[in-house]
C-alpha positions as protocol buffer text, in pm:
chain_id: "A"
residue {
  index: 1
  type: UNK
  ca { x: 0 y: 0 z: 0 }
}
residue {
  index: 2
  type: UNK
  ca { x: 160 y: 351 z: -97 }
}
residue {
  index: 3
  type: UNK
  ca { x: 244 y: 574 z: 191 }
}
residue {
  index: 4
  type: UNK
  ca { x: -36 y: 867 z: 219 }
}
residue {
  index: 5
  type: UNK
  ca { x: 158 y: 1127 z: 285 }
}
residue {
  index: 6
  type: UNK
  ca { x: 316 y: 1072 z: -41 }
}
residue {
  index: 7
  type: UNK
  ca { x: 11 y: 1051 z: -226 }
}
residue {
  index: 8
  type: UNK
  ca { x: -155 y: 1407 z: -99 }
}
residue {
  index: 9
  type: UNK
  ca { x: 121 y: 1611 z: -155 }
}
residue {
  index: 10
  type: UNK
  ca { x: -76 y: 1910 z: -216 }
}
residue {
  index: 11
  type: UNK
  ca { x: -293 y: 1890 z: 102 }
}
residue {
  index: 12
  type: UNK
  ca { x: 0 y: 1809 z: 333 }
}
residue {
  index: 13
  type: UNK
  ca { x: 194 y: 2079 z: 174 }
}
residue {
  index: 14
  type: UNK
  ca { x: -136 y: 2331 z: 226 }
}
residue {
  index: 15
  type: UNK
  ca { x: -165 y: 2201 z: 598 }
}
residue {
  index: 16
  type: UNK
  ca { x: 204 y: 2226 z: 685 }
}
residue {
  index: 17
  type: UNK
  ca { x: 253 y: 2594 z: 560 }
}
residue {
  index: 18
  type: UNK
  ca { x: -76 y: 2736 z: 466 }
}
residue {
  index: 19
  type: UNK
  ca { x: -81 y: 3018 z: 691 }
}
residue {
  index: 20
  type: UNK
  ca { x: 234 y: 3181 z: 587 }
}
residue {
  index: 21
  type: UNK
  ca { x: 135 y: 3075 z: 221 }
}
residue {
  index: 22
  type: UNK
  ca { x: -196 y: 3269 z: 319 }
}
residue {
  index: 23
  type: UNK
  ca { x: -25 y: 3573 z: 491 }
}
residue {
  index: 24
  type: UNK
  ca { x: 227 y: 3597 z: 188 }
}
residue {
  index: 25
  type: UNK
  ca { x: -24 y: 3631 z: -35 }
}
residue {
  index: 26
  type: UNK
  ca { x: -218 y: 3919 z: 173 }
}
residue {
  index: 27
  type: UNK
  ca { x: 102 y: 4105 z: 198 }
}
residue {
  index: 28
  type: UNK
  ca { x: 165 y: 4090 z: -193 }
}
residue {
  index: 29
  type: UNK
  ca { x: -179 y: 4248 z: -260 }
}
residue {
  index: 30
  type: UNK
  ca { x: -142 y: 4516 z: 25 }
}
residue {
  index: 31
  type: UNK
  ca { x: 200 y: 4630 z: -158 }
}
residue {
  index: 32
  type: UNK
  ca { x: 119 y: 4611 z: -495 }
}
residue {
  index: 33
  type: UNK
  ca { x: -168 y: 4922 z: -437 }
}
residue {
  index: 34
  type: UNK
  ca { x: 151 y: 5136 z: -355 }
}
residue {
  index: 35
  type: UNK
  ca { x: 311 y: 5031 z: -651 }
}
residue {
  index: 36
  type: UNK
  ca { x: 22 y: 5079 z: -866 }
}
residue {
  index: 37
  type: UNK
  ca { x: -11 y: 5417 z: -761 }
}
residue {
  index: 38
  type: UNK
  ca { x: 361 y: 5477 z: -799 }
}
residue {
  index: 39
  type: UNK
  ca { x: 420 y: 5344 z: -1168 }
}
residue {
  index: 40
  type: UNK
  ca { x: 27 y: 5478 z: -1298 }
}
residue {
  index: 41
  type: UNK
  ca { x: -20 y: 5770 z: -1055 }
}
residue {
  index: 42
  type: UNK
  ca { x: -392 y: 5564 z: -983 }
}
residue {
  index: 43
  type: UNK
  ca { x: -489 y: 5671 z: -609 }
}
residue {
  index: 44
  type: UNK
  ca { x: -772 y: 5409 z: -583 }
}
residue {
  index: 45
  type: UNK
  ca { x: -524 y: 5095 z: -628 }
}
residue {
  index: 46
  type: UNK
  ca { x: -463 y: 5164 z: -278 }
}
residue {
  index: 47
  type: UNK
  ca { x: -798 y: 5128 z: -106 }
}
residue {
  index: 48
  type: UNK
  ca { x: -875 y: 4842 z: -362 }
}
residue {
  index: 49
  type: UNK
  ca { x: -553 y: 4675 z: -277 }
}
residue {
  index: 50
  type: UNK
  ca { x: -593 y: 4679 z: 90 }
}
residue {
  index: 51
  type: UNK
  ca { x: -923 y: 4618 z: 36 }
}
residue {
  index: 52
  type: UNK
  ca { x: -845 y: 4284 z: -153 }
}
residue {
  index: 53
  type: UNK
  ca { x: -578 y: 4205 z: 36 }
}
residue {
  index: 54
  type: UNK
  ca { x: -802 y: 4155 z: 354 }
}
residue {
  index: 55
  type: UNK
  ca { x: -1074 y: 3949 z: 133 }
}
residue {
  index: 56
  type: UNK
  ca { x: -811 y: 3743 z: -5 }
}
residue {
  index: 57
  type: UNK
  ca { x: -661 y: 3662 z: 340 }
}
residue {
  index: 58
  type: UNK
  ca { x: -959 y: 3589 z: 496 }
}
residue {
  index: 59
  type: UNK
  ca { x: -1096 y: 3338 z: 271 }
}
residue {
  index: 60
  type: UNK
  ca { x: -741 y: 3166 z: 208 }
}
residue {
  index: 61
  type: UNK
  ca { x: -735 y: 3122 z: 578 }
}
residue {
  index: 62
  type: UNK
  ca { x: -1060 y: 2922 z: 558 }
}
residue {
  index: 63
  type: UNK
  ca { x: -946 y: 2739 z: 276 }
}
residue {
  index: 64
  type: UNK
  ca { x: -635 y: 2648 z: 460 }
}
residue {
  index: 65
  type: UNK
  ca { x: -899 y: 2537 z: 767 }
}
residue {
  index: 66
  type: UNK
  ca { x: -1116 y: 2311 z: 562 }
}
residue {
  index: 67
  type: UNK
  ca { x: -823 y: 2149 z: 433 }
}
residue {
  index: 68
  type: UNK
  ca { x: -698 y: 2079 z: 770 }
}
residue {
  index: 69
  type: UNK
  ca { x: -1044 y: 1923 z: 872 }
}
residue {
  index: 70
  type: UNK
  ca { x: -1044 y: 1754 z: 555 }
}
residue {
  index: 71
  type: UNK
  ca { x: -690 y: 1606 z: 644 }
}
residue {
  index: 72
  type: UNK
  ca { x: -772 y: 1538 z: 1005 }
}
residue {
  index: 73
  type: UNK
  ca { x: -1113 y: 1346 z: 947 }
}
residue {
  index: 74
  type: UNK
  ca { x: -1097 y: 1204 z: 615 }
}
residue {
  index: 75
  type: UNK
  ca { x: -767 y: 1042 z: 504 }
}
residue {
  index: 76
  type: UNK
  ca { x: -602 y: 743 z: 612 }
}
residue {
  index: 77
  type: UNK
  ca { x: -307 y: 787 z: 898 }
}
């Protein structure tokens, strides 16, 4: 029988590191608004940055949950 942990890469991977993976992402939203309005000179990149930023997190964050319950409940140890 092959090894689980080998065979769910992904959701190991996504359980293991998904919060940084999750904050990362957040961050690289939130600065690209300043760099928006750097390059183009757009003020609302900002607001719509930080605003996406926070969406983004958030549901990332539950992804990275439901994984985890996924993980714990449903596949083989």
């Amino acid at each position: 029988m092959e090894d689980p942990n080998h065979t769910y890469r992904t959701l190991h991977f996504l359980v293991k590191h998904g919060n940084l993976l999750a904050a990362a992402i957040g961050i690289g939203v939130l600065l690209l608004g300043p760099v928006i309005w750097l390059v183009n000179g757009s003020s609302w990149a900002v607001p719509i940055c930080i605003a996406a930023s926070a969406f983004l997190y958030v549901i990332l964050r539950s992804y990275v949950e439901l994984v985890r319950v996924i993980v714990d409940m449903l596949l083989p140890k």
